[in-house]
N, CA, C and O atoms as a GROMACS GRO file, in nm:
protein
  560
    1UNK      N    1   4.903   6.863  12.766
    1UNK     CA    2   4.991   6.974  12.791
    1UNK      C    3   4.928   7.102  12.738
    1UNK      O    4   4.886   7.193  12.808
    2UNK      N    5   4.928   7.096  12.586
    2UNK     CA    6   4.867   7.188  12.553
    2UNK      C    7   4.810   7.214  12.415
    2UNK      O    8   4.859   7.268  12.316
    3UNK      N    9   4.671   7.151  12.440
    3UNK     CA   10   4.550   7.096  12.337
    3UNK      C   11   4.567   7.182  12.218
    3UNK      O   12   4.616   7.139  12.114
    4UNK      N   13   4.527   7.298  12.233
    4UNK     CA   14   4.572   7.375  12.107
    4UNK      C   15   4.643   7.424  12.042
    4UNK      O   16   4.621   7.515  11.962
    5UNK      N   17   4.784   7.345  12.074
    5UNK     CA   18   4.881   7.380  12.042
    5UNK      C   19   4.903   7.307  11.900
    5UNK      O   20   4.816   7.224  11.873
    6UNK      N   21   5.001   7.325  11.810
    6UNK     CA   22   5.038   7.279  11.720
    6UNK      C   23   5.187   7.187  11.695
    6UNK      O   24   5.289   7.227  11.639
    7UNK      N   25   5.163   7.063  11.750
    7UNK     CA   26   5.230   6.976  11.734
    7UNK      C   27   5.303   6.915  11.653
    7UNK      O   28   5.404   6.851  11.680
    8UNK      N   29   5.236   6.938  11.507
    8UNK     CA   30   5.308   6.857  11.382
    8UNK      C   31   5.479   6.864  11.326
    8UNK      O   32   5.538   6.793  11.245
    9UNK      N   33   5.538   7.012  11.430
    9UNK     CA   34   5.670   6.980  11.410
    9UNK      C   35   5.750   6.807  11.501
    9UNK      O   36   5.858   6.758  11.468
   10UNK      N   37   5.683   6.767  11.580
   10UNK     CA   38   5.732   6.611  11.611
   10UNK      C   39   5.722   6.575  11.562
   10UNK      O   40   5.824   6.506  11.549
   11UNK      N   41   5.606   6.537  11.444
   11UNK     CA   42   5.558   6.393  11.384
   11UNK      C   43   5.698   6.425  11.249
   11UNK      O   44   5.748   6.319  11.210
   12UNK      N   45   5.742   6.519  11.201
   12UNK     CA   46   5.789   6.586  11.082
   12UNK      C   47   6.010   6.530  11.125
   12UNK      O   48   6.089   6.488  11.040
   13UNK      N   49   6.045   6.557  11.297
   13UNK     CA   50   6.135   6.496  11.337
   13UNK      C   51   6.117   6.383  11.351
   13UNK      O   52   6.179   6.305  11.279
   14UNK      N   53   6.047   6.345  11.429
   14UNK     CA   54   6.029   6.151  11.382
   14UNK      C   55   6.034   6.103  11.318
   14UNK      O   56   6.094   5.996  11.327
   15UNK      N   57   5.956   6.156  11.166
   15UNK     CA   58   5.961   6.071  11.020
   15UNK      C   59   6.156   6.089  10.963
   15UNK      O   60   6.235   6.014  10.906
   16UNK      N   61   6.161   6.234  11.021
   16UNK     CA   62   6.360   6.194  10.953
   16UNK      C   63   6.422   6.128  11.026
   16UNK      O   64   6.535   6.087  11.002
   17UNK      N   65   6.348   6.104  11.142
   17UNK     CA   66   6.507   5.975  11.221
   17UNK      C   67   6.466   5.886  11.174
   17UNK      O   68   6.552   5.828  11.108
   18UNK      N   69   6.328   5.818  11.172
   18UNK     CA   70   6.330   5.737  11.150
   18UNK      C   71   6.367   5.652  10.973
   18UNK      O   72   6.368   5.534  10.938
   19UNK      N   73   6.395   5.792  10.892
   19UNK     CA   74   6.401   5.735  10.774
   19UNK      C   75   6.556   5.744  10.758
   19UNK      O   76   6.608   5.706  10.652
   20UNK      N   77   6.639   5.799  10.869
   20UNK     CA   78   6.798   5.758  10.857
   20UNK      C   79   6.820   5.674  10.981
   20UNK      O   80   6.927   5.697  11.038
   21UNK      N   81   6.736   5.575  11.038
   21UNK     CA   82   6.710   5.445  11.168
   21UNK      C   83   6.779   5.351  11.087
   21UNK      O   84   6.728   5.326  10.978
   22UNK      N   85   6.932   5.268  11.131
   22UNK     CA   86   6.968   5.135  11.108
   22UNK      C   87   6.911   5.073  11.213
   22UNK      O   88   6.914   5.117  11.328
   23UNK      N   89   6.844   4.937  11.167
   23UNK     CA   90   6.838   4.842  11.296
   23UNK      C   91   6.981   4.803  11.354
   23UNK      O   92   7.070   4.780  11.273
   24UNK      N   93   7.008   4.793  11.490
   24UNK     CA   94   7.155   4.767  11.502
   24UNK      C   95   7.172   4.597  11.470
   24UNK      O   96   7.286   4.549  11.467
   25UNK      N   97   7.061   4.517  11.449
   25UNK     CA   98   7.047   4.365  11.454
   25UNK      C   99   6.969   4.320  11.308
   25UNK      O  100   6.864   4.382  11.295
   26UNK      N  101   6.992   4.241  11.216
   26UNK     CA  102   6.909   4.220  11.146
   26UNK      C  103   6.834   4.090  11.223
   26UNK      O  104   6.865   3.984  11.277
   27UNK      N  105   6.697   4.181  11.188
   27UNK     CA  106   6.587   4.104  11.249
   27UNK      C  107   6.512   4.023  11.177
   27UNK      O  108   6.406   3.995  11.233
   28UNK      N  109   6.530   3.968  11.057
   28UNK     CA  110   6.505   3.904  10.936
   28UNK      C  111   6.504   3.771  10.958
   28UNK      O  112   6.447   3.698  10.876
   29UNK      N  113   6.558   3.726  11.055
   29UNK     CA  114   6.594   3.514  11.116
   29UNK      C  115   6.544   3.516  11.234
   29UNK      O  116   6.605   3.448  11.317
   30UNK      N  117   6.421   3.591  11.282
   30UNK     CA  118   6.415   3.582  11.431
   30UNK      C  119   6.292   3.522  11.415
   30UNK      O  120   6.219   3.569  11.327
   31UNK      N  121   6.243   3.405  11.497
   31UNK     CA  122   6.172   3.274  11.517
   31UNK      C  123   6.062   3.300  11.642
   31UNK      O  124   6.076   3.355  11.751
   32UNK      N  125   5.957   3.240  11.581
   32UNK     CA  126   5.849   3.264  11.712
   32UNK      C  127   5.932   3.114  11.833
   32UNK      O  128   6.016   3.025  11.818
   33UNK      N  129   5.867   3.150  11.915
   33UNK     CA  130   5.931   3.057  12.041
   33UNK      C  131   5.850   2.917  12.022
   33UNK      O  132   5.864   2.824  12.101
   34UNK      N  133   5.790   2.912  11.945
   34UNK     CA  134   5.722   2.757  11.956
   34UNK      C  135   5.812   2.676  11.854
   34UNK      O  136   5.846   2.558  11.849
   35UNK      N  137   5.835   2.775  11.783
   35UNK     CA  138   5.908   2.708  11.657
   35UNK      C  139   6.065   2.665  11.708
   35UNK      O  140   6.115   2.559  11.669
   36UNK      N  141   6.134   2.753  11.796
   36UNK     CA  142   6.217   2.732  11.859
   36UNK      C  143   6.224   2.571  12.031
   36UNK      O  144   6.305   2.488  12.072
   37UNK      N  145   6.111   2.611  12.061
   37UNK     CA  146   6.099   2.469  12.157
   37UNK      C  147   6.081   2.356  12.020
   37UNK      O  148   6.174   2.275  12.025
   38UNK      N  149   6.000   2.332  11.917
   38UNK     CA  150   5.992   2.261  11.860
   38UNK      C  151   6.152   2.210  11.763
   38UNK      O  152   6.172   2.098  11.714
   39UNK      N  153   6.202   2.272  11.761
   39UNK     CA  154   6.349   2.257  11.709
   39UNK      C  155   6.436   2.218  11.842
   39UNK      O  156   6.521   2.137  11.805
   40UNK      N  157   6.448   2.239  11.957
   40UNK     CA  158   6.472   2.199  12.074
   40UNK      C  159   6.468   2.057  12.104
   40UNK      O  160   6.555   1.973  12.127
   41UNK      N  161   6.340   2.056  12.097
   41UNK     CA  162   6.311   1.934  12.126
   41UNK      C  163   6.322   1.789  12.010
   41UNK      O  164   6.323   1.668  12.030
   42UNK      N  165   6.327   1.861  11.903
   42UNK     CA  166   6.344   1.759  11.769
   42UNK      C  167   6.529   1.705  11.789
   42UNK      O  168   6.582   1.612  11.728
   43UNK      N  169   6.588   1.787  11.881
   43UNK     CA  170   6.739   1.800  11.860
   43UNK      C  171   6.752   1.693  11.938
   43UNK      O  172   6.813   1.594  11.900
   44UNK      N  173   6.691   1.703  12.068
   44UNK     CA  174   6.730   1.608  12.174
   44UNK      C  175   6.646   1.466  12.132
   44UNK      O  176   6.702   1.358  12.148
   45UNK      N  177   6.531   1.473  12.086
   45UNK     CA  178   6.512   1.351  12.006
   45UNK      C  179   6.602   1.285  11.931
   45UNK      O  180   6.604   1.162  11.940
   46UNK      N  181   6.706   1.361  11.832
   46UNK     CA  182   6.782   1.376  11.751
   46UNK      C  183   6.892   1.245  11.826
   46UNK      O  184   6.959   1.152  11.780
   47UNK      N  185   6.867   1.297  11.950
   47UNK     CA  186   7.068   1.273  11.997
   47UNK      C  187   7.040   1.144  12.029
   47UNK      O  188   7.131   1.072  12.069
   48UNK      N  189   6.896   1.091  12.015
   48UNK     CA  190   6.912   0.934  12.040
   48UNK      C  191   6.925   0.818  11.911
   48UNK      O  192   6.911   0.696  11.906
   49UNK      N  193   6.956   0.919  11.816
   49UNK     CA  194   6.946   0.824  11.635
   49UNK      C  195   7.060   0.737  11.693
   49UNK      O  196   7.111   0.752  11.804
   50UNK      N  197   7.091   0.638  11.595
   50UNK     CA  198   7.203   0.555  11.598
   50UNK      C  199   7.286   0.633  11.496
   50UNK      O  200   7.253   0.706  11.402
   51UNK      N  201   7.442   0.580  11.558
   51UNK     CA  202   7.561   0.651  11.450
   51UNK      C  203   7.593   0.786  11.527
   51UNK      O  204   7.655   0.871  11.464
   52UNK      N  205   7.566   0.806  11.629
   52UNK     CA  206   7.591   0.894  11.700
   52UNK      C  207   7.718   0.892  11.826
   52UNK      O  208   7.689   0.864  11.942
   53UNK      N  209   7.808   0.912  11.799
   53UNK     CA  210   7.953   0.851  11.940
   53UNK      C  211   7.841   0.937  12.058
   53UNK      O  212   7.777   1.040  12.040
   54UNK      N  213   7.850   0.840  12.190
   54UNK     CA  214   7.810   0.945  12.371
   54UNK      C  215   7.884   1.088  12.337
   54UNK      O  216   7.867   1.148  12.444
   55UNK      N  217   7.933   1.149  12.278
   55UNK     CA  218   7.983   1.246  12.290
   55UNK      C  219   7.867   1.360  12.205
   55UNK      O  220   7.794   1.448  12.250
   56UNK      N  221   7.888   1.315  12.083
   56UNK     CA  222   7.816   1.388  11.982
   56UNK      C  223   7.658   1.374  12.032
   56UNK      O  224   7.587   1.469  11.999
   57UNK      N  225   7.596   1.270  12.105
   57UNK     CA  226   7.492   1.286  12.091
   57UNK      C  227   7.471   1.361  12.266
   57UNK      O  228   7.359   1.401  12.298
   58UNK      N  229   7.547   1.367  12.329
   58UNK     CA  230   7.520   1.483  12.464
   58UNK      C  231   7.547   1.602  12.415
   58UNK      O  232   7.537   1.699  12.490
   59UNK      N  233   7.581   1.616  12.295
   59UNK     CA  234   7.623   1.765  12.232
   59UNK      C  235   7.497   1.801  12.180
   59UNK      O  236   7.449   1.913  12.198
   60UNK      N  237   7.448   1.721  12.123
   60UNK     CA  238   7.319   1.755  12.017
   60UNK      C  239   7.203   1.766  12.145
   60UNK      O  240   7.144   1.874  12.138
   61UNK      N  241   7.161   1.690  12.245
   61UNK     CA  242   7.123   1.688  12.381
   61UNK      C  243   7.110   1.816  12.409
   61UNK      O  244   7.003   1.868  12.376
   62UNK      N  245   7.213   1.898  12.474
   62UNK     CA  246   7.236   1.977  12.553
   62UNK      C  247   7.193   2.112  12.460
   62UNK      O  248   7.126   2.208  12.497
   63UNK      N  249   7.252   2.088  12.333
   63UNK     CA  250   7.241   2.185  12.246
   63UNK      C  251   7.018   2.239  12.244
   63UNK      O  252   6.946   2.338  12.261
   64UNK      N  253   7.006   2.087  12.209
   64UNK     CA  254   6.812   2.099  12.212
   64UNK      C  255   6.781   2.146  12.342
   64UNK      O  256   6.681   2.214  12.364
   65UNK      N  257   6.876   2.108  12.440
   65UNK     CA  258   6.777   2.144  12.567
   65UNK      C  259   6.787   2.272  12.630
   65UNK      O  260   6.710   2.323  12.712
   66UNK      N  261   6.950   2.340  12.554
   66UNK     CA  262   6.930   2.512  12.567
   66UNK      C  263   6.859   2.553  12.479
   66UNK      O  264   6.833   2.664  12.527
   67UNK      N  265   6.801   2.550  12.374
   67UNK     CA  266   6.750   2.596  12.260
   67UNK      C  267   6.591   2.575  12.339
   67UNK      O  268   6.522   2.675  12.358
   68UNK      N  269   6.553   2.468  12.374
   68UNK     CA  270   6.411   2.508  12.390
   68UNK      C  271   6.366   2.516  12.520
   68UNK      O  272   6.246   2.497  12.540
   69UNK      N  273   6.506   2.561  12.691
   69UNK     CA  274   6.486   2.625  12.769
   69UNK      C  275   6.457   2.775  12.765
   69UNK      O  276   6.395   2.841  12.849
   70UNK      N  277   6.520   2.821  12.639
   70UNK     CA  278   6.518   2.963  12.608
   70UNK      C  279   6.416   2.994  12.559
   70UNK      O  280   6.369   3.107  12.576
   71UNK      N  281   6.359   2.904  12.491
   71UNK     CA  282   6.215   2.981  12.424
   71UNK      C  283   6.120   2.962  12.518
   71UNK      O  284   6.019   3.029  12.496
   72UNK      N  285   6.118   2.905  12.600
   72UNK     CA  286   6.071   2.898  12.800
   72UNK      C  287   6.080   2.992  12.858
   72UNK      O  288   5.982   3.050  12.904
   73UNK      N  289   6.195   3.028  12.870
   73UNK     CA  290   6.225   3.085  13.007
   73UNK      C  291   6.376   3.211  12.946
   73UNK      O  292   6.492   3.203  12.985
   74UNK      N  293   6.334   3.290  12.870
   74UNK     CA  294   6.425   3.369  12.813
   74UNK      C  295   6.551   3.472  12.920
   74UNK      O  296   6.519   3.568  12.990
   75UNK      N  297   6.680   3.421  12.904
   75UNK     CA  298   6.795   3.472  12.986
   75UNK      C  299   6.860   3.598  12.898
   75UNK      O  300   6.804   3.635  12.795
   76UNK      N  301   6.968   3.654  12.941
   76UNK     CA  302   7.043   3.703  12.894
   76UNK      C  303   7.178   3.629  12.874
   76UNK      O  304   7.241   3.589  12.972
   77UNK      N  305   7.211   3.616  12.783
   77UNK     CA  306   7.365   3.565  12.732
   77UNK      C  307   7.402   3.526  12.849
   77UNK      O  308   7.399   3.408  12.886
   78UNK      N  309   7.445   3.629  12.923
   78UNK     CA  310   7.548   3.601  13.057
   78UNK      C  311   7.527   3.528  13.108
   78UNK      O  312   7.602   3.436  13.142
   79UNK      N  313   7.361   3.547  13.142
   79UNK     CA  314   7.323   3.454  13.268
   79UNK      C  315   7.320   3.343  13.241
   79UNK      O  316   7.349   3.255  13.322
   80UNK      N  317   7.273   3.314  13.081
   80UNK     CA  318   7.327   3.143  13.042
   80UNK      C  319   7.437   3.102  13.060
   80UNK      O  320   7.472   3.013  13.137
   81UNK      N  321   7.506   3.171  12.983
   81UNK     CA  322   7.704   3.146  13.014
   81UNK      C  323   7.704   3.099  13.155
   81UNK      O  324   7.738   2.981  13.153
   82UNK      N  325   7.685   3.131  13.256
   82UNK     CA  326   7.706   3.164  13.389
   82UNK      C  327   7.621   3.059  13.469
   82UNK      O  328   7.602   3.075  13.589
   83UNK      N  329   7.581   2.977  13.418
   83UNK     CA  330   7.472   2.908  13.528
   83UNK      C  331   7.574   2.820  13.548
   83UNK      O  332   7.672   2.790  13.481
   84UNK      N  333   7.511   2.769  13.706
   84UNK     CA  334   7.582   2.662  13.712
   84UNK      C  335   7.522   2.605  13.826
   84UNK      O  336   7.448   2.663  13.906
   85UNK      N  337   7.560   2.480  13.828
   85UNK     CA  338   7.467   2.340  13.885
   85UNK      C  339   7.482   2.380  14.037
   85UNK      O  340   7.571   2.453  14.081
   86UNK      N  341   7.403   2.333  14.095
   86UNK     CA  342   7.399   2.378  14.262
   86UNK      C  343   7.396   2.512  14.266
   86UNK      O  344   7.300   2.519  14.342
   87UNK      N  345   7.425   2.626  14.244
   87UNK     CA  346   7.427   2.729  14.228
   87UNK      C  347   7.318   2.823  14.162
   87UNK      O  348   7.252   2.904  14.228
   88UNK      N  349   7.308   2.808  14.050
   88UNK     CA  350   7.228   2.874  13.993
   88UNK      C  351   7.058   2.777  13.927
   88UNK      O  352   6.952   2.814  13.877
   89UNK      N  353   7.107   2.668  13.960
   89UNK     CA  354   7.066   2.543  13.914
   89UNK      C  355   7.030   2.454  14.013
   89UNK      O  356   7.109   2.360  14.016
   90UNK      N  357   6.935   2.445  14.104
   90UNK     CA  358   6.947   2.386  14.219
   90UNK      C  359   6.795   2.264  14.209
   90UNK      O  360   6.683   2.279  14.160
   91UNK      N  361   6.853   2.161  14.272
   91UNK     CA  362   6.709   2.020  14.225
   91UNK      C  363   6.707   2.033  14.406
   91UNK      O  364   6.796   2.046  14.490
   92UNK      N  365   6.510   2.017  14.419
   92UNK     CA  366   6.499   1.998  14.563
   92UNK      C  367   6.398   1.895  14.548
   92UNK      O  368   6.321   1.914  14.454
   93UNK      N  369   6.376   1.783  14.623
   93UNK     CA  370   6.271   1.717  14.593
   93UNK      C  371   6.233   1.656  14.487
   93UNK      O  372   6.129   1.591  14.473
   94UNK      N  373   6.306   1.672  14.418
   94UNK     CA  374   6.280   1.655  14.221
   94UNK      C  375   6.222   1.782  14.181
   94UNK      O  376   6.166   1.766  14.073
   95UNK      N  377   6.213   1.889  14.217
   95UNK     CA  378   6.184   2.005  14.134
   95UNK      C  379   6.308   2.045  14.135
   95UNK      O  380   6.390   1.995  14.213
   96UNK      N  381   6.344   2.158  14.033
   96UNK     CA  382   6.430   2.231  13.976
   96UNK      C  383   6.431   2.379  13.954
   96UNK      O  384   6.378   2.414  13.848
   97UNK      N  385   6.475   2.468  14.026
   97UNK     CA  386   6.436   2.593  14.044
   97UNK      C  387   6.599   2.654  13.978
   97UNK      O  388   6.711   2.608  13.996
   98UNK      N  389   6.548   2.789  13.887
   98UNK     CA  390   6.671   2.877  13.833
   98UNK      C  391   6.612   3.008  13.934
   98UNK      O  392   6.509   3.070  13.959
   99UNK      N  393   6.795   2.998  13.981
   99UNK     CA  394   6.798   3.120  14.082
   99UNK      C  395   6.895   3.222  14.031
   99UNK      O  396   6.982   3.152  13.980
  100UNK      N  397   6.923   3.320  14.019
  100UNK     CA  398   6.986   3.444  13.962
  100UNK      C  399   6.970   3.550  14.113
  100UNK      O  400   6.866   3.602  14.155
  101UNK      N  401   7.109   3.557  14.171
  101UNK     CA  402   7.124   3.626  14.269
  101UNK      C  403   7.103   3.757  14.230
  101UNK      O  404   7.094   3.757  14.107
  102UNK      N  405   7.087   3.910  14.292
  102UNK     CA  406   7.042   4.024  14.259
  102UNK      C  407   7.153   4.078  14.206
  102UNK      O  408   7.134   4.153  14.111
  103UNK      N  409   7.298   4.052  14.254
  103UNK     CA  410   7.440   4.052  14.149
  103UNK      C  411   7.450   3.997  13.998
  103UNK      O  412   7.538   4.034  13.920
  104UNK      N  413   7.365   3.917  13.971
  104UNK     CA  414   7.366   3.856  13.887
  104UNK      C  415   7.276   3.887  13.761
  104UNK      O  416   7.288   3.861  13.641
  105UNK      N  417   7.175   3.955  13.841
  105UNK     CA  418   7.073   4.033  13.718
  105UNK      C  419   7.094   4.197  13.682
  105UNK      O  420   7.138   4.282  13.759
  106UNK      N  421   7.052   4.216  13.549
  106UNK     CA  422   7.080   4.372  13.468
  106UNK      C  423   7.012   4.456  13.633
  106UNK      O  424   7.061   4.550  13.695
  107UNK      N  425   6.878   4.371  13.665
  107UNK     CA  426   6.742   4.509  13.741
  107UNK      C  427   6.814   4.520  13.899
  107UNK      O  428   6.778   4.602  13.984
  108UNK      N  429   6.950   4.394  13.920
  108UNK     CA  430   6.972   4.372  14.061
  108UNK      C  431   6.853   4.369  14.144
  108UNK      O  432   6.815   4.437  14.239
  109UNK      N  433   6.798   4.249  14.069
  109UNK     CA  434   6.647   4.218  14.175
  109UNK      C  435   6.712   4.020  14.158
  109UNK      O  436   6.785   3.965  14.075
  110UNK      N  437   6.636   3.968  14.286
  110UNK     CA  438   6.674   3.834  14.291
  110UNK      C  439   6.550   3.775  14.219
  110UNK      O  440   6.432   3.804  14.243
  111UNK      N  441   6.603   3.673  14.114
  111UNK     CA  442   6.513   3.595  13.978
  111UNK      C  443   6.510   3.436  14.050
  111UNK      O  444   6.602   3.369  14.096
  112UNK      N  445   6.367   3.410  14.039
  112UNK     CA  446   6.373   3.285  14.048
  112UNK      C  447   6.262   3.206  13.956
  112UNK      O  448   6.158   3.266  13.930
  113UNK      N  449   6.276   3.109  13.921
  113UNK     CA  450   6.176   3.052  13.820
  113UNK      C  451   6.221   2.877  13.787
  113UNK      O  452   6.324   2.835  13.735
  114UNK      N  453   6.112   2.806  13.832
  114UNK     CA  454   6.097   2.682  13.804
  114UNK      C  455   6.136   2.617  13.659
  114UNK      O  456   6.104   2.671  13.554
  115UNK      N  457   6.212   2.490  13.664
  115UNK     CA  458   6.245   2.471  13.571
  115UNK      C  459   6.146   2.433  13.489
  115UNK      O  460   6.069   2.353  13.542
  116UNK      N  461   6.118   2.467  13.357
  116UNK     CA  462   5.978   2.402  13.299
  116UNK      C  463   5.941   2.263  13.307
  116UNK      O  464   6.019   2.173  13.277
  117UNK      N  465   5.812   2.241  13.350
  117UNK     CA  466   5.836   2.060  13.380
  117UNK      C  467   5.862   1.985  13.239
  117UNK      O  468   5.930   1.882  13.230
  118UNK      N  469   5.793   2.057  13.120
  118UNK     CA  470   5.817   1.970  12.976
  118UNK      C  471   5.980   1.979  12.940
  118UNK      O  472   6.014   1.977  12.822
  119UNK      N  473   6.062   1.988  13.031
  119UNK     CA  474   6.181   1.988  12.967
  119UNK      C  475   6.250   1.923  13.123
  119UNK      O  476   6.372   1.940  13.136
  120UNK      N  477   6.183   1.859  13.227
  120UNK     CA  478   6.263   1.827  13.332
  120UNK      C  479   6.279   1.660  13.288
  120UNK      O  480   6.398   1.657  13.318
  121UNK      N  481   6.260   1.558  13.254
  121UNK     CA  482   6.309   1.496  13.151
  121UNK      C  483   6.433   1.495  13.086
  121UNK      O  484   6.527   1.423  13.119
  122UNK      N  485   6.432   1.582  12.986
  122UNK     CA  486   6.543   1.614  12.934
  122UNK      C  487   6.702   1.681  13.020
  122UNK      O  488   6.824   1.674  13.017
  123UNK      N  489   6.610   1.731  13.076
  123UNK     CA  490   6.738   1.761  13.201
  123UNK      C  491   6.821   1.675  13.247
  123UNK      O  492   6.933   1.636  13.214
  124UNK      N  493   6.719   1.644  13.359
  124UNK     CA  494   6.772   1.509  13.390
  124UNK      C  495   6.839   1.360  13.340
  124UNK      O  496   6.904   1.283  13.411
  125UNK      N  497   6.806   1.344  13.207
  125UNK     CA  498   6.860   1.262  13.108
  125UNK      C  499   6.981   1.329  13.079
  125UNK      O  500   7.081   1.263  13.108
  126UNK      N  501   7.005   1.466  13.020
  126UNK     CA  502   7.122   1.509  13.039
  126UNK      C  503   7.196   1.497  13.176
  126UNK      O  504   7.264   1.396  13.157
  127UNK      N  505   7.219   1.534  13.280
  127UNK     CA  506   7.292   1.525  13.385
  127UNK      C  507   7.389   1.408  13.388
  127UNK      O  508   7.510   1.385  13.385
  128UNK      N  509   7.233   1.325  13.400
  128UNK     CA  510   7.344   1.164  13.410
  128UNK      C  511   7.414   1.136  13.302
  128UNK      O  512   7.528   1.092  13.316
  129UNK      N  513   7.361   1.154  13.176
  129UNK     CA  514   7.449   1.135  13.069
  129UNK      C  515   7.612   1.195  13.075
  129UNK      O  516   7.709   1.119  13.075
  130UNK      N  517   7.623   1.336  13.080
  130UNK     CA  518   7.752   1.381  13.135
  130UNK      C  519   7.786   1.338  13.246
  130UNK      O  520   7.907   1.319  13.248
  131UNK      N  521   7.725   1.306  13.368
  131UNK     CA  522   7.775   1.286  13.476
  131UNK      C  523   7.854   1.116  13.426
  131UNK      O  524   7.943   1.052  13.483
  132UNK      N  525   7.799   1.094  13.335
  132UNK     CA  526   7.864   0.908  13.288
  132UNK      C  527   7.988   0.928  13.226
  132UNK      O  528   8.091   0.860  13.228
  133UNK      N  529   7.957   1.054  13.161
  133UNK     CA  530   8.056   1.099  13.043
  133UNK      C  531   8.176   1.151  13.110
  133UNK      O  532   8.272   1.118  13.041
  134UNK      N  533   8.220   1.228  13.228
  134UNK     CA  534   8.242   1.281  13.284
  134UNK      C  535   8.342   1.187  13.369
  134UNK      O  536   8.464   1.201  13.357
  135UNK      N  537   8.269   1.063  13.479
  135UNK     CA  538   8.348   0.972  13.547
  135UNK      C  539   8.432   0.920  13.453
  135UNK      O  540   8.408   0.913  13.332
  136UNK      N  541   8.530   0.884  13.508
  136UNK     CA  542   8.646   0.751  13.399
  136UNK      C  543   8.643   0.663  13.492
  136UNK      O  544   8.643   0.657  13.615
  137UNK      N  545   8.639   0.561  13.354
  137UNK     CA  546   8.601   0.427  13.399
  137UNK      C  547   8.710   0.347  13.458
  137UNK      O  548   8.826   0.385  13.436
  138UNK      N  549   8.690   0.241  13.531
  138UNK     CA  550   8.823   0.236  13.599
  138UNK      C  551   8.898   0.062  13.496
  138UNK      O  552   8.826  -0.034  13.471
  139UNK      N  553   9.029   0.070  13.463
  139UNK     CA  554   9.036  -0.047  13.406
  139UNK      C  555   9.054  -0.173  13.496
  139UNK      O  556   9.096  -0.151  13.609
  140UNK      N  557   9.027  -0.316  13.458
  140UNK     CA  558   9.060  -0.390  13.502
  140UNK      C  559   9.147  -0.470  13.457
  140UNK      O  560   9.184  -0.566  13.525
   0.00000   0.00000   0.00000
């Protein structure tokens, strides 16, 4: 703009915002993503201990297998909240593709992205598990 100009009144406003800057989040517990798939995946290991009721251990399941889809394949809140099977969640062939309609994303652009294969396994082990959990059994 303009080389010889004298700039140092910015650097002089920057240093006071930034020395009255709250983080709005404490960022003090925030985890690299390996460490997070690795806790993921220790969970859903987890859900096969014994002493576990089908309930508690599709909880602990599901729980590992959002925890280390996210450090994969990072969503926004919503769009996690919001998925849903056939829909947002769709199996073709045995692959697994996440689709996010252009309504559905902050950029209103259409998202699509394969489900990670190191976690299609776990998926799928989940499904049927709820889908078991889910039917009632019929008495005789």
């Amino acid at each position: 703009m303009a080389p010889g100009q004298d700039w140092s009144f910015i650097n002089r406003i920057a240093a006071k915002v930034r020395a009255r800057h709250r983080p709005v989040r404490d960022k003090s517990k925030l985890r690299l993503s390996e460490d997070l798939l690795d806790l993921g995946l220790r969970l859903i290991d987890g859900a096969m201990l014994e002493g576990l009721t089908a309930r508690q251990a599709a909880i602990a399941h599901r729980d590992g297998l959002i925890i280390a889809f996210l450090s994969l394949v990072p969503l926004r809140r919503r769009n996690l909240a919001r998925l849903t099977l056939g829909a947002n969640l769709v199996e073709a062939d045995g692959v697994w593709l996440l689709v996010l309609e252009e309504s559905e994303t902050k950029t209103h652009q259409l998202h699509e992205a394969l489900w990670p294969l190191d976690l299609l396994e776990p998926l799928q082990a989940y499904l049927s598990t709820t889908h078991r959990l889910a039917t009632p059994t019929c008495a005789r």
